[in-house]
N, C-alpha and C positions, 0 to 999 in steps of 0.2 A: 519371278526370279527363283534359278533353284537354289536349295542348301547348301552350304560347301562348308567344311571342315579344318580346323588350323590345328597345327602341328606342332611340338617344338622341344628339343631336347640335341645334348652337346654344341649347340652352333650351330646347330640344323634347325630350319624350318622348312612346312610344307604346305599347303594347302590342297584339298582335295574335295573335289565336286560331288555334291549330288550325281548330275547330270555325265552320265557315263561311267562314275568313278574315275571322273580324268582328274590328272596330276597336275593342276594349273599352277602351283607354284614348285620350287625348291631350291633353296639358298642356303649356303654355310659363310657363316658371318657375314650375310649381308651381300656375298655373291650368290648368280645365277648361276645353280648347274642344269638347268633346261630352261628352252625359252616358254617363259609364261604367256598368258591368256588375262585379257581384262577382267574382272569381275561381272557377272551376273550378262555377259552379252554370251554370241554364239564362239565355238568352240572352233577355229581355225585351224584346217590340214589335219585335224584329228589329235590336236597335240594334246599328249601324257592320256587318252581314252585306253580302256582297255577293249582291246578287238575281239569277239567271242559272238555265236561259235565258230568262228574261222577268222585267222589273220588274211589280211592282202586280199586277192581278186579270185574270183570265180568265173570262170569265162562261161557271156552269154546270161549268168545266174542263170546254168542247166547243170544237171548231176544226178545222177542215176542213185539210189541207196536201198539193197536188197532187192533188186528190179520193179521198183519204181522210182519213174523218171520226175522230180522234181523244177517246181518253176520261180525262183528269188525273183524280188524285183529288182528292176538293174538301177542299181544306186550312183554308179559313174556310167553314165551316157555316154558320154565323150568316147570312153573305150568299150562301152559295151560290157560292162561287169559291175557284177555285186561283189562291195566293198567294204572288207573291217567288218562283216559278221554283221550282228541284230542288237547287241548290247548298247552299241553307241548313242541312240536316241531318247534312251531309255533314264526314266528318274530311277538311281538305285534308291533303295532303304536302307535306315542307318538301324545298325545290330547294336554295334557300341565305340563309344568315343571317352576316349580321357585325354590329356593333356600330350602324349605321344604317339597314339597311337589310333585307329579308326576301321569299323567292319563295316560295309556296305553289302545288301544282299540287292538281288534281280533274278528274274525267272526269263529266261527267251522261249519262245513257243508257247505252243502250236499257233504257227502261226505261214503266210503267204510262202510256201516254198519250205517251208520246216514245221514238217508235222511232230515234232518229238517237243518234249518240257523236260529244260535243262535250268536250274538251278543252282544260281552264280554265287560266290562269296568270294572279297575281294577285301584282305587284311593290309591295309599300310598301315608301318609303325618307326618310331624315329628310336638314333641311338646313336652313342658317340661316333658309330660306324655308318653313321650314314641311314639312309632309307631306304627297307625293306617291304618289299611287297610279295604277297602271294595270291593267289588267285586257285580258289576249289570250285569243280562243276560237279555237280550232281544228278543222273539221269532218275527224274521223277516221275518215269513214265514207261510202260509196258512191254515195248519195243527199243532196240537200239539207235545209239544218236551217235551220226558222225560228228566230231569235235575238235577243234584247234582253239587256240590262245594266242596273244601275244601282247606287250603292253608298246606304246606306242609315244615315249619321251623323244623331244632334241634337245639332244646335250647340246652344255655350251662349255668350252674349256675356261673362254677368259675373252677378254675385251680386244684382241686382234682380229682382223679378219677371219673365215675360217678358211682359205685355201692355206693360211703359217700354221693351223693346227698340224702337232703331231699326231697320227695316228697308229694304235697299233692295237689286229684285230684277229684274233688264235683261230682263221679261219681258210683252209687250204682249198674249196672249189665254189664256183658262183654258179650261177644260173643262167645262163646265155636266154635274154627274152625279147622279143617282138619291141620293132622300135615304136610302135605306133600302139598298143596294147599293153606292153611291157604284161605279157604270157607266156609261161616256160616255153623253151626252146628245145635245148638242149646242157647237159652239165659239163662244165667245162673247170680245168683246173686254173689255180693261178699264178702258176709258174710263169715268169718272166712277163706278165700280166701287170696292168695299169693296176689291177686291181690288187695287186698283191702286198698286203699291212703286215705278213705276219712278222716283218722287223719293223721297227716302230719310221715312220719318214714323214713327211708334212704332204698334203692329201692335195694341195697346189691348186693345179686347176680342174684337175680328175672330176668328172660327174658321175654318180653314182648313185641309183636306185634299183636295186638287183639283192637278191637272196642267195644268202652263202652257206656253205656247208661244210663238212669234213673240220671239223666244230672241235679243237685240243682241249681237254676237259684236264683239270691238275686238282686231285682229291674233290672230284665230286664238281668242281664248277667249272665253269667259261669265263676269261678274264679281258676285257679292251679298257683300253685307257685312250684319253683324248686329254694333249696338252698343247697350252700355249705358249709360244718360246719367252712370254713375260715371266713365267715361271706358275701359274696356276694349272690346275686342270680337272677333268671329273673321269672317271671311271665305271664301268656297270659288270657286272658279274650275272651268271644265271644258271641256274642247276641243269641237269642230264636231260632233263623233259623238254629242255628247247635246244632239240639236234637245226636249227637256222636260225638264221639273223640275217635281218635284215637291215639295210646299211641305206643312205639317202639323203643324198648333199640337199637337199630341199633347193634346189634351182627352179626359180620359178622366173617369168619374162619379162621385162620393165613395162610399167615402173613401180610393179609389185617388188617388195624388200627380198630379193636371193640370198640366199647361204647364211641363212641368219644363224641355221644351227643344225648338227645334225644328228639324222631319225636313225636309232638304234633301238632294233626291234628283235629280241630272242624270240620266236616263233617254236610253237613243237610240229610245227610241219610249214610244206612250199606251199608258195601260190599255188591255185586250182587243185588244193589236195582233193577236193571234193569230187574231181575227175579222175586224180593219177591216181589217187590213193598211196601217195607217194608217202608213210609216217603219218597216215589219219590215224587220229582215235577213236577207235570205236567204244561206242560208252554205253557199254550193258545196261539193262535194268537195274536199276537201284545202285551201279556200282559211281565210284568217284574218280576224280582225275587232280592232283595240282602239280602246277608252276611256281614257280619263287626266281628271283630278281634283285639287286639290291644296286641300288645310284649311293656313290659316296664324292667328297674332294680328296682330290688327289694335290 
């Protein structure tokens, strides 16, 4: 069984895994604001893992980088793509832990499909404002490494269903993708669009697993809020490094548990950036990259 970490300051607690650095718990006073994961079993849909080096899908796990063509192993079968990057499986190490707050490190590469060694550190820390995460990669290696991030909670607003959630998400075009792959398409706005939260509405029956963009930043961050008309809710924030989000009613088929919560994923690039080079980062030699994120109650 791996190590995992507790948390706890203003009415917040959290729990956070060895195993991925996933976020298995997070509660203010005793509510859910994402859906947990049992203790010491597997880690279901990926919930609260952090995705590195790449969020979301790579079609095929093929990508060319500096003209050579690389080969991932294909992690979803089903759709024929490597998925959530290389960090997921992985035991981090613990840097440091006190009573709020917890550093976890990991190295990805060189390894099947990723020749580069990239150098993960991943800070959660609690505060009356809720739980703050950041995430720094580090290229420890010769050559440059293409890079993506994205952390990967479902929120939960409160104890209604989640089509009565309100939702409201500061984000104006999505990603039109393959109904069988879910693999960019084309970019499309969402103007008059199913998909359109940027006034806050209840998300009903709307299915949604799609990457958004054109991302309203107000002094430096990204703001969505998720409430329940019982009067609770949770909110997430994320700085200028993650121009997407990725949004996902987690609809799944009976008589597996649907819409139990949903997948709000600040990404610094799309699905298949590894192809379009659509916002990759390219992570020099020696040089660094970080993300920052923060889940509060609303």
């Amino acid at each position: 069984m791996s190590a995992e970490y507790s948390l706890k300051a203003g009415g917040y607690e959290a729990v956070v895994t060895e195993r991925a650095a996933a976020l298995r718990v997070l509660r203010f006073n005793g509510r859910d604001l994402v859906v947990p994961f049992p203790e010491g079993g597997p880690i279901p849909d990926y919930r609260g893992i952090i995705a590195a080096p790449w969020p979301n899908r790579i079609e095929d796990g093929r990508y060319t980088s500096d003209g050579v063509t690389h080969q991932l192993a294909v992690s979803e079968p089903e759709r024929g793509t490597a998925l959530h990057g290389l960090a997921y499986p992985l035991d981090w190490a613990l840097k440091e832990h006190d009573a709020g707050s917890v550093t976890l490190t990991c190295t990805v590469g060189p390894t099947e499909g990723y020749p580069f060694v990239v150098e993960l550190t991943a800070h959660y820390a609690l505060s009356d404002s809720g739980l703050h995460c950041a995430v720094t990669a580090h290229n420890a290696a010769d050559v440059a490494a293409p890079y993506g991030v994205c952390p990967h909670p479902y929120l939960v607003a409160g104890s209604s269903p989640l089509d009565e959630w309100i939702l409201e998400a500061p984000v104006g075009a999505f990603l039109e993708v393959t109904p069988d792959r879910l693999l960019p398409v084309s970019l499309a706005s969402v103007d008059g669009h199913e998909f359109d939260f940027r006034a806050a509405r209840a998300i009903g029956t709307t299915e949604i697993d799609h990457a958004f963009t054109d991302v309203t930043f107000d002094g430096g961050l990204a703001r969505l809020s998720l409430r329940d008309p019982a009067g609770t809710g949770v909110g997430m924030s994320w700085d200028e490094s993650c121009r997407w989000l990725q949004i996902h009613t987690a609809d799944k088929p009976a008589p597996i548990p649907s819409r139990i919560g949903l997948a709000v994923e600040p990404m610094t690039c799309p699905p298949d950036a590894f192809n379009s080079g659509r916002d990759l980062i390219r992570l020099e030699p020696g040089a660094t990259h970080t993300a920052s994120w923060s889940i509060y109650s609303l």
